[in-house]
MIZAFI-845521 format. One record per residue (C-alpha): residue in three letters; chain; y negated, z negated, x. Coordinates in steps of 0.1 Angstrom, whole numbers. Each point is the difference from the previous one (the first is absolute). Example, Ala and Ser with C-alpha at 12.3 -4.5 7.8 and 13.67 -1.06 7.14 Angstrom:
// MIZAFI-845521
R   r c     v     w     u
R ALA A    45   -78   123
R SER A   -34     7    14
***
This chain:
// MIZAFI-845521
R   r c     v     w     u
R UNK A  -300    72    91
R UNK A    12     9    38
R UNK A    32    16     4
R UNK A    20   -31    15
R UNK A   -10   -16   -36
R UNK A    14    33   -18
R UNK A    31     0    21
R UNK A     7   -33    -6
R UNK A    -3     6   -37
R UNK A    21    32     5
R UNK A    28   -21    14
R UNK A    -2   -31   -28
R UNK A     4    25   -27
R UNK A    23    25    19
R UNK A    31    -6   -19
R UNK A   -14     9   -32
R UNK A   -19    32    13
R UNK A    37    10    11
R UNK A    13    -4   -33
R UNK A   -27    14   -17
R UNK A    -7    28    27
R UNK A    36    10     6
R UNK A    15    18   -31
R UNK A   -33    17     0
R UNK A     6    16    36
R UNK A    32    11   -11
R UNK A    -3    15   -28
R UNK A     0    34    14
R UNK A    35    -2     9
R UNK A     7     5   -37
R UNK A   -12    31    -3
R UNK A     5    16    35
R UNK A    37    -7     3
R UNK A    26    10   -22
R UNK A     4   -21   -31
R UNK A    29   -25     1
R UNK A    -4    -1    37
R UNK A   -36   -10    -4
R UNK A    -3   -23   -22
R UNK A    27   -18    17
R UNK A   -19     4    35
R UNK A   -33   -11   -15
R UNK A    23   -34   -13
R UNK A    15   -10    33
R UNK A   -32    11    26
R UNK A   -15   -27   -26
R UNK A    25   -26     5
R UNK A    -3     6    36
R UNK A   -33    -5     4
R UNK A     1   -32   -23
R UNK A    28   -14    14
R UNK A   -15     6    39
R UNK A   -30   -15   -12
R UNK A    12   -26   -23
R UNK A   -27     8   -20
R UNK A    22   -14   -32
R UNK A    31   -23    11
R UNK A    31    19    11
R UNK A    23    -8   -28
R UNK A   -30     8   -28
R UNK A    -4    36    22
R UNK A    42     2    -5
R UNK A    -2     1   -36
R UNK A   -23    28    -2
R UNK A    25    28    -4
R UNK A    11   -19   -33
R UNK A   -31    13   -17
R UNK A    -9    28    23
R UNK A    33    19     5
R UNK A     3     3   -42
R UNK A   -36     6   -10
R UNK A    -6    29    27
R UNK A    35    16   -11
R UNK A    18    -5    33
R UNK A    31   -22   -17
R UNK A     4   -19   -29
R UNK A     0   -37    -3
R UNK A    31    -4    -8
R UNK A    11    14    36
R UNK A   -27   -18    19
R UNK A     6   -34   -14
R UNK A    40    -5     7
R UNK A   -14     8    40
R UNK A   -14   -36     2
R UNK A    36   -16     0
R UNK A    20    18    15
R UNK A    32   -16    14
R UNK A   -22     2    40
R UNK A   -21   -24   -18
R UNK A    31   -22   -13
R UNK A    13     0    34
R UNK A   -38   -11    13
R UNK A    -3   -29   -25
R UNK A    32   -14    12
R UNK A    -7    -6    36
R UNK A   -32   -14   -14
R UNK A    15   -23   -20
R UNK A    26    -8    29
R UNK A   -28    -5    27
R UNK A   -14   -25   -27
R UNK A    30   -18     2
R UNK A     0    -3    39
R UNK A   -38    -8    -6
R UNK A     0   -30   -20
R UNK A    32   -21    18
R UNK A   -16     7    35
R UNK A    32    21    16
R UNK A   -25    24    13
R UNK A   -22   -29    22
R UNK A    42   -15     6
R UNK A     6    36    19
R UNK A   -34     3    15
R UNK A     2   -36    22
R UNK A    43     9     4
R UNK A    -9    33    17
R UNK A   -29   -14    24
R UNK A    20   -30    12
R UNK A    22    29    10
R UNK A   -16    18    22
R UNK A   -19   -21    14
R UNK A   -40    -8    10
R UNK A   -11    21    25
R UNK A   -28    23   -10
R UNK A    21    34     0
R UNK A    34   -11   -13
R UNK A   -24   -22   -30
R UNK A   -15    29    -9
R UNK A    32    21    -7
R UNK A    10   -28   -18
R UNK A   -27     0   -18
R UNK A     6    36    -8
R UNK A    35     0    -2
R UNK A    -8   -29   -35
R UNK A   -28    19    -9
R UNK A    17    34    -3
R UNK A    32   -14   -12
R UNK A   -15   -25   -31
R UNK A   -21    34    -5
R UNK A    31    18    -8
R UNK A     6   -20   -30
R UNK A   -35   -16    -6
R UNK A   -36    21   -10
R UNK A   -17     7    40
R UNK A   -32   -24   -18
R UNK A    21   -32    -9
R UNK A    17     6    38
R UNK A   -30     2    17
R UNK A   -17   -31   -20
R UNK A    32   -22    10
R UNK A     6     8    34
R UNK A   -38    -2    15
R UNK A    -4   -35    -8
R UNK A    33    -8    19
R UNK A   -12    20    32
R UNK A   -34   -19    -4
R UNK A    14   -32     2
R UNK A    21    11    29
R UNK A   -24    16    19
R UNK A   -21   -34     1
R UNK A    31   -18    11
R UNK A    -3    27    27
R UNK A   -35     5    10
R UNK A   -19   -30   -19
R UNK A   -28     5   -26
R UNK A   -14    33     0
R UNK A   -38    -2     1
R UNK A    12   -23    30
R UNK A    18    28    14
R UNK A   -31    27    -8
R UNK A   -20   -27    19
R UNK A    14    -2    33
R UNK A     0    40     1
R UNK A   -37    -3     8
R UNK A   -12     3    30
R UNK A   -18   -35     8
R UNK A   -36    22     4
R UNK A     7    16   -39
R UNK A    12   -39   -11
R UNK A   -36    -8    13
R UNK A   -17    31   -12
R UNK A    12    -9   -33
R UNK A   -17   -35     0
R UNK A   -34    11     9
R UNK A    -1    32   -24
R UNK A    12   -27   -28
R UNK A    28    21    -6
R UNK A    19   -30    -3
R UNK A     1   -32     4
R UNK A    40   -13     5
R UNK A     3    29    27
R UNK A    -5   -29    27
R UNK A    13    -2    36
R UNK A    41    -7     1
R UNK A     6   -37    -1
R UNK A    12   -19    23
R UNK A    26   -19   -18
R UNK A    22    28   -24
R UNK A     6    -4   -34
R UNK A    36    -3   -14
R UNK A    -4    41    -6
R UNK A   -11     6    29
R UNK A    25   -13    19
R UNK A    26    14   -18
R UNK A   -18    32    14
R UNK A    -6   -15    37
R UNK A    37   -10    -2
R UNK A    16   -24    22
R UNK A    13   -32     2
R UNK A   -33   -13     5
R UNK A   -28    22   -17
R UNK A   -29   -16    20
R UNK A    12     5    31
R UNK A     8    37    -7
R UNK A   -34     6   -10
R UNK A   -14   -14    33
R UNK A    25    20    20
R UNK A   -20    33   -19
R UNK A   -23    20    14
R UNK A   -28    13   -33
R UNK A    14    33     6
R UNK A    35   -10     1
R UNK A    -6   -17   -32
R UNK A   -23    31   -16
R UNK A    32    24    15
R UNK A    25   -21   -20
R UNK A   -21    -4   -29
R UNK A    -6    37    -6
R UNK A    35     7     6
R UNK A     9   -25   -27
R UNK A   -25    19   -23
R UNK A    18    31     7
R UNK A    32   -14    -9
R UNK A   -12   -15   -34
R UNK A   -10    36    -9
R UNK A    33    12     8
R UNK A    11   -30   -25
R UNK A   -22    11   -30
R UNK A     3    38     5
R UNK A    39     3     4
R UNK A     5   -19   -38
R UNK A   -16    28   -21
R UNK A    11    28    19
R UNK A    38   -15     0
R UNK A    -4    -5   -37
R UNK A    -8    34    -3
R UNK A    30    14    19
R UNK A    20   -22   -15
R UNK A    -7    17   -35
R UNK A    13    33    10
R UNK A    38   -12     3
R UNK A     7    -8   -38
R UNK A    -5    17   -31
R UNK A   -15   -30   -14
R UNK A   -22    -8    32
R UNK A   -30    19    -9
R UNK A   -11    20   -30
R UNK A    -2    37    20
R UNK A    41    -1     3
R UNK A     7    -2   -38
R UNK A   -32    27   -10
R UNK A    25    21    23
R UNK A    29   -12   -17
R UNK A   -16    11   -33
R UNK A   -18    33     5
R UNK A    34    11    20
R UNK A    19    -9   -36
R UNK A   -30    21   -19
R UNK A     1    29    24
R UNK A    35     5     8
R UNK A    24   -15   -19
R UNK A    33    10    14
R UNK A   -12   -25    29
R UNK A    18   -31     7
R UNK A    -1     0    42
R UNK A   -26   -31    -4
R UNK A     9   -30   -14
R UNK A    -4   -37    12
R UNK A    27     2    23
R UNK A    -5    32    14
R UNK A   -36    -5     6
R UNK A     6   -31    19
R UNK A    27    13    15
R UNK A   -26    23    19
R UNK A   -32   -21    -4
R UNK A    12   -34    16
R UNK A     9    20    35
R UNK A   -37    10    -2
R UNK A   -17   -28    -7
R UNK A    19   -19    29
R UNK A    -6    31    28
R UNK A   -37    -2   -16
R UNK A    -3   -38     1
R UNK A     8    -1    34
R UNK A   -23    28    11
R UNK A   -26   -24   -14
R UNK A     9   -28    12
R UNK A    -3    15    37
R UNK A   -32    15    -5
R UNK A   -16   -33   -18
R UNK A    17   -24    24
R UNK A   -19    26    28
R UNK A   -28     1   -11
R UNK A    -7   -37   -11
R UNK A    14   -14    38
R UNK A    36    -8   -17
R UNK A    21    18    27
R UNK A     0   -19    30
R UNK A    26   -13    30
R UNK A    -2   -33   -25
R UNK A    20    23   -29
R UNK A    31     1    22
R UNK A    -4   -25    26
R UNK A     3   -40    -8
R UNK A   -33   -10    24
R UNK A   -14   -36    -8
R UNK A   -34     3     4
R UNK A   -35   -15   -21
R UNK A    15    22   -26
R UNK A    36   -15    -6
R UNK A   -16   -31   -15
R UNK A   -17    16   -28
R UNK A    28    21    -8
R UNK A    25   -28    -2
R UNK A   -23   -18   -23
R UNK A     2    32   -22
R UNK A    31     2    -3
R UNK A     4   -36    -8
R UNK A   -25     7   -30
R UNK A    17    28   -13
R UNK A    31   -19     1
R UNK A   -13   -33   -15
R UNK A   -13    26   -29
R UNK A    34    10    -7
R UNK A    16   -31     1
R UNK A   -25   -10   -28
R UNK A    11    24   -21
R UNK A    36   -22     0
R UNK A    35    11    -6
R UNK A     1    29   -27
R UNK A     4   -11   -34
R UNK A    20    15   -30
R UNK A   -33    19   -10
R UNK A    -4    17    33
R UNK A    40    11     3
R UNK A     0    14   -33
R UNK A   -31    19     7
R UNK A    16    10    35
R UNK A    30    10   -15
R UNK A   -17    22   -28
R UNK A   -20    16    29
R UNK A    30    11    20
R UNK A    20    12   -34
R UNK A   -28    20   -12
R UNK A    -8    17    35
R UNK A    39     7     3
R UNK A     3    10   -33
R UNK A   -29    26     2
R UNK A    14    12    36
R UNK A    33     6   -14
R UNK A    -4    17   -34
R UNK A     3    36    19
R UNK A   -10     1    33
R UNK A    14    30     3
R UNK A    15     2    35
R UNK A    28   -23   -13
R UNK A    11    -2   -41
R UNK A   -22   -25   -16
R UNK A     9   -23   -27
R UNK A   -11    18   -28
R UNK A    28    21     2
R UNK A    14   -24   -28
R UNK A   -21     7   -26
R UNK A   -10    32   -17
R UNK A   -20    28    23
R UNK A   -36    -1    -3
R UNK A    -3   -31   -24
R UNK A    -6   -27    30
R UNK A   -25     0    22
R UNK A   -22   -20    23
R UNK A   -22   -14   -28
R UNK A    28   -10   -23
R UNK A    13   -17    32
R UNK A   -34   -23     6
R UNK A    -4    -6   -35
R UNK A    34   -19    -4
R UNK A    -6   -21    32
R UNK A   -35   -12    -7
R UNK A    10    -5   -35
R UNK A    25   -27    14
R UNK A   -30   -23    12
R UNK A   -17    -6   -34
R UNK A    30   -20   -12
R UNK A    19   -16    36
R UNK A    -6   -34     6
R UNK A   -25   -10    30
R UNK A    19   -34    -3
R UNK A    40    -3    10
R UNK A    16    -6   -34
R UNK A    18   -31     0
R UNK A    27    -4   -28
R UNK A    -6   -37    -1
R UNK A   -33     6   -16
R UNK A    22     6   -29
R UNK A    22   -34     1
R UNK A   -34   -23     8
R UNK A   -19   -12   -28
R UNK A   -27   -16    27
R UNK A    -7    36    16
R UNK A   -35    15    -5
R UNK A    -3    29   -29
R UNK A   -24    20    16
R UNK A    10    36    -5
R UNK A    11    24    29
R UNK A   -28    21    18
R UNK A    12    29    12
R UNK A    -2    19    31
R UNK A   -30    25   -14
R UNK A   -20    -6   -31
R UNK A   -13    30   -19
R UNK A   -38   -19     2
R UNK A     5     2    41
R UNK A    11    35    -3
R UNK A   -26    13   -16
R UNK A   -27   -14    22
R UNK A    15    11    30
R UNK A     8    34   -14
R UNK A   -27    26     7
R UNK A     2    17   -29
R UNK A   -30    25    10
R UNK A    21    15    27
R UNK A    28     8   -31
R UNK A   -25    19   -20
R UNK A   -10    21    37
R UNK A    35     8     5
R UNK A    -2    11   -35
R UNK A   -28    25     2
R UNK A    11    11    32
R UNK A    34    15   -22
R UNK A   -25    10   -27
R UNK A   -18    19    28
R UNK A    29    17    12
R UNK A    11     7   -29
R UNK A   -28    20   -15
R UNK A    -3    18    38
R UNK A    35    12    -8
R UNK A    -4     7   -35
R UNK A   -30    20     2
R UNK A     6    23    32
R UNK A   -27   -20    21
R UNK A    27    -4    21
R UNK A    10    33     8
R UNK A   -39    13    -4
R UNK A    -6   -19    35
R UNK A    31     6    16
R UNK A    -5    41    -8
R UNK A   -30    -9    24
R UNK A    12   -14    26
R UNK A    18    29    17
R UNK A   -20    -2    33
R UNK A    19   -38     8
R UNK A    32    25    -5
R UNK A    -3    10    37
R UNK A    -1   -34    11
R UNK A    33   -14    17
R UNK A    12   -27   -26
R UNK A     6   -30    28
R UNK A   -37     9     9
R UNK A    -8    -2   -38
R UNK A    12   -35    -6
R UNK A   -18   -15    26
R UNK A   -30    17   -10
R UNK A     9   -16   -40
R UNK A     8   -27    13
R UNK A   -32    -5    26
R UNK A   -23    12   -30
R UNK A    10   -24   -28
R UNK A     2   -32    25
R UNK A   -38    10     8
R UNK A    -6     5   -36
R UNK A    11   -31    -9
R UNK A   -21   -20    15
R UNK A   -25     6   -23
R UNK A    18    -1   -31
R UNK A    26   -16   -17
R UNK A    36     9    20
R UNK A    12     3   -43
R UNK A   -31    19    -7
R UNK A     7    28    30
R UNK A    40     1    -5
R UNK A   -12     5   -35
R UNK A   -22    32     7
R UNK A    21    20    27
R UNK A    34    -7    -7
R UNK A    -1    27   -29
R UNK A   -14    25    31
R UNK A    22    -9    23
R UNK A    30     6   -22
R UNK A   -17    36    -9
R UNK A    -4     8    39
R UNK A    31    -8     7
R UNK A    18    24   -26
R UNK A   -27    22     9
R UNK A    13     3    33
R UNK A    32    -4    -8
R UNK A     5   -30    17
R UNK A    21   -32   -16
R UNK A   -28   -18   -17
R UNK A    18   -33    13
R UNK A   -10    10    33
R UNK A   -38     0    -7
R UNK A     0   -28   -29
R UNK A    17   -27    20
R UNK A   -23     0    29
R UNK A   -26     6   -20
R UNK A     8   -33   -22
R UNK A     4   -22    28
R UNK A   -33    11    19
R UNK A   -20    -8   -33
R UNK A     7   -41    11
R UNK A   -10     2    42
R UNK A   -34    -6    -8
R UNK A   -10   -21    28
R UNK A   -33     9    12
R UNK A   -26   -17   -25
R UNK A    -2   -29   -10
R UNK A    -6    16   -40
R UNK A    31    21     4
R UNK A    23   -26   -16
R UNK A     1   -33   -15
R UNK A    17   -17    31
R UNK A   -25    16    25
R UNK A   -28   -17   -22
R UNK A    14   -30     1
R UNK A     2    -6    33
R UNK A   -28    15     9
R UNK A   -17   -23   -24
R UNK A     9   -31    25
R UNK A   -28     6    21
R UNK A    15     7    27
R UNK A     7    36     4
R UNK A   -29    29     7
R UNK A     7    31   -13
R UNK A     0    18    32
R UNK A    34   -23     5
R UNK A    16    14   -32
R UNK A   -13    38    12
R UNK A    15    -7    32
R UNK A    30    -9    -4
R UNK A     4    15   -29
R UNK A    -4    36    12
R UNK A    24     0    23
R UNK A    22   -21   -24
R UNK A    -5    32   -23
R UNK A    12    25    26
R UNK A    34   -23     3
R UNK A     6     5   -31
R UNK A    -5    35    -5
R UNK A    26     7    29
R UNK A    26   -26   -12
R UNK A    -1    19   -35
R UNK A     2    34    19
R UNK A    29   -13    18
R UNK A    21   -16   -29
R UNK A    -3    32   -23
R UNK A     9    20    30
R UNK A    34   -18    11
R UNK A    17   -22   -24
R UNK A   -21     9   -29
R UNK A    15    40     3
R UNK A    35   -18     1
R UNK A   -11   -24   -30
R UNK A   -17    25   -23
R UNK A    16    32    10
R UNK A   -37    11     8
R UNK A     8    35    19
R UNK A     8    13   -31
R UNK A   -15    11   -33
R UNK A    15   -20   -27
R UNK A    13    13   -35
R UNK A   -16   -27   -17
R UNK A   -37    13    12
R UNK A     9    34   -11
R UNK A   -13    -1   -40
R UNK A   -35   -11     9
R UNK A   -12    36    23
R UNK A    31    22    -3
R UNK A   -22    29    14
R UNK A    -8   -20    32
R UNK A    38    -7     5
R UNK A     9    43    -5
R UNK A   -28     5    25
R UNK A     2   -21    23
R UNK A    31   -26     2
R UNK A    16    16    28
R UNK A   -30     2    27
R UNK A   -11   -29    -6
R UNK A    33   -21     2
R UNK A     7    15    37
R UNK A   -33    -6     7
R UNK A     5   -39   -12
R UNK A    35     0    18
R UNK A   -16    14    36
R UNK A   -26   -26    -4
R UNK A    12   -33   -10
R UNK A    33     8    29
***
């Protein structure tokens, strides 16, 4: 057997070698280490590895610390299992249930086709629409489900545009390779251009008439065009996963990294309330627009989307196409009909439960739950009594006549959600990750992990903490594009909180951009579930997603550094050391509290 036979083997079998090879490997880590601190680094280098590898399933690899944490000593079950619903997790499953909602009456395609008749067709200003929906329904909606809903709409527009696209790929050949192809048998529909256009292409030729457009065209006018069109239907595909992805960062709810952060802050420091839905979105939202449009320039760049055109009202073989775009998109909405009773409601339930959430305690102004007892409401119980609203209210206007006819149909109410809908669109595996991520933190904490790595980090002590959190937040958006942006959070947040009372620095300052570089993943088409699934259209090469992506990393990284370092010090109170940090490394504050705070304070002004 040759060793391209073995290799292959290797690889068919590799997830089970990891799971049978790994607790092996580290087994000396139980008896090198001191004991609690151990055992509990031999448990979570395992679920790392699993969960970068997926050798089991993420949310099987999650419930590992239920039998691991109480059979190795590190905590018993009875503190492990309560960490799997938290309230974080409460909070989670209502804007889950709520995006179901918005999923099953269509609002979400209903703002979509609104916000694109808006601003309009031409390639630049379509694609910050199409991010400005994207990032917006990913605020509220999972980054997947976003992703899947929008790329069919920009497909559809983009052959309104530019015609069919294996048309388009066509006429970027040169008419020798169009030949070459035909003798080589590469294939046999890569023929010369017509004479006479299709319907497609002359929505890509343009003009009032197509046919004499094309005869106008030189072949290299018409290969010129063509690639630029090309370019421009990248720009389309690329700009919806990475939007989605930004988009995330501005809620709570939006992605899973935000409420891991939420709940190891609540494990770890207690006395901390400075984050909440409000507040976090409160500072979030600003970021994700000042990133969104850094984006959007660099995509609209490099995919030929800036142009004279952008501004400048120029009829030319272009105008055509674009008008006929637009007239799609807005024969698409007015398909869709006036809104009905079912789509109000769920509008209406939508805008209380975001207002609701936002102004519980949003700290820079007194919230509403001023009116009840301190400490007893809270974001979840707030999501919980919205979404429970939808099981029962009608999807039909009730009409009291019902009641007086004896002709009317007894068919009984639907309402706006059903619990059957709910729990299919409900990803229930990401509720038992959130869960072992707590679990994880919680045995870190509980058996001195925690402070065991931070005691050895003392060399990162020297470095100045505004250089620090773009080096976090550089490292864990190029870690996370190989593993799971829960999976990573999941690991590091624990360190990070220990570095930062190691260096007596307020933890918020290097958990926050820390959290929110875990989800600008951007670079591979396996770094998230939205990447994938435009990537799996066919269309895109990697080397598009590493180049764009790359730079789109190094945006982010300085937007991040930026917001923490203005209105993220006036926000969080960041050039200070907090009380609430002070119970988990009181040595680190008696040591060091005052250097390092000045040292913060010169920086970040």
């Amino acid at each position: 057997m040759n060793v391209s036979a073995v290799s292959k083997k290797l690889w068919c079998a590799h997830k089970q070698l990891v799971i049978l090879l790994t607790p092996l490997l580290l087994l000396p880590l139980l008896f090198t280490l001191p004991e609690k601190e151990g055992k509990c680094l031999y448990v979570v280098l395992l679920m790392a590895i699993f969960w970068c590898t997926e050798a089991l399933p993420l949310a099987v690899t999650a419930m590992l610390p239920v039998c691991l944490f109480p059979t190795l000593g590190i905590l018993p079950s009875k503190k492990v299992c309560p960490q799997y619903f938290l309230e974080t997790n409460f909070l989670f499953l209502s804007g889950l249930v709520m995006a179901s909602s918005i999923e099953e009456w269509g609002l979400h395609r209903r703002i979509a086709l609104k916000v694109l008749t808006i601003v309009g067709v031409k390639p630049a200003w379509l694609i910050m629409g199409m991010m400005l929906t994207s990032a917006f329904l990913s605020m509220w909606l999972s980054n997947t489900a976003t992703t899947a809903m929008m790329l069919p709409i920009a497909n559809a527009i983009l052959e309104s545009l530019f015609g069919d696209l294996e048309t388009l790929k066509k006429k970027c050949k040169s008419p020798e390779e169009t030949e070459g192809d035909i003798l080589n048998g590469h294939s046999v529909k890569l023929h010369s251009l017509p004479s006479v256009p299709s319907e497609k292409q002359i929505l890509s030729i343009d003009g009032p008439d197509g046919t004499e457009q094309t005869d106008l065209l030189t072949a290299e006018e018409i290969q010129s065009e063509a690639q630029y069109q090309l370019k421009v239907w990248k720009g389309f595909l690329i700009c919806i996963p990475y939007a989605a992805s930004i988009g995330g960062t501005a809620t709570l709810t939006g992605t899973a990294p935000n409420l891991i952060l939420i709940g190891q802050l609540k494990s770890y420091f207690p006395e901390c309330d400075l984050i909440n839905f409000g507040s976090w979105f409160a500072f979030a939202f600003p970021l994700m627009l000042l990133f969104l449009v850094l984006g959007w320039l660099w995509i609209s760049f490099l995919y030929g989307g800036l142009n004279t055109r952008l501004c400048l009202k120029k009829h030319d073989r272009r105008a055509d196409a674009e008008a006929r775009a637009r007239a799609l998109i807005e024969e698409d909405y007015r398909k869709l009909g006036p809104i009905n009773f079912a789509e109000g409601a769920i509008s209406f339930f939508f805008v209380l439960f975001a207002v609701l959430l936002f102004t519980r305690d949003p700290k820079f102004i007194t919230g509403w739950s001023v009116f009840f007892k301190k400490g007893y409401v809270s974001d979840a119980v707030t999501g919980v009594i919205v979404v429970s609203i939808l099981f029962f209210f009608p999807s039909q206007k009730p009409s009291l006549s019902w009641w007086f006819d004896p002709k009317a149909s007894n068919t009984p109410y639907v309402p706006l959600l059903s619990w059957k809908k709910a729990q299919d669109s409900v990803p229930w595996n990401i509720i038992l990750l959130l869960g072992g991520g707590f679990a994880m933190a919680k045995g870190c904490e509980e058996s001195g992990l925690a402070s065991w790595i931070g005691g050895h980090l003392q060399p990162l002590a020297e470095v100045p903490p505004a250089a620090a959190v773009m080096l976090i937040t550089a490292f864990l958006a190029c870690f996370t594009e190989f593993a799971s942006n829960t999976a990573t959070i999941i690991i590091f947040l624990p360190v990070i909180a220990e570095l930062a009372n190691h260096v007596s620095v307020n933890p918020l300052y290097f958990m926050i951009p820390a959290t929110i570089g875990c989800s600008y993943a951007f670079m591979l088409p396996v770094s998230t579930p939205p990447n994938s699934i435009a990537f799996a259209s066919g269309h895109l090469m990697v080397t598009d997603m590493v180049k764009t992506g790359f730079v789109m990393n190094i945006l982010g990284v300085l937007s991040v550094s930026l917001a923490m370092n203005t209105w993220g010090v006036a926000m969080f109170n960041l050039n200070t050391y907090p009380e609430w940090a002070h119970p988990l490394n009181k040595s680190a504050v008696l040591t060091g509290v005052h250097r390092s705070s000045v040292q913060l304070l010169n920086t970040t002004h």
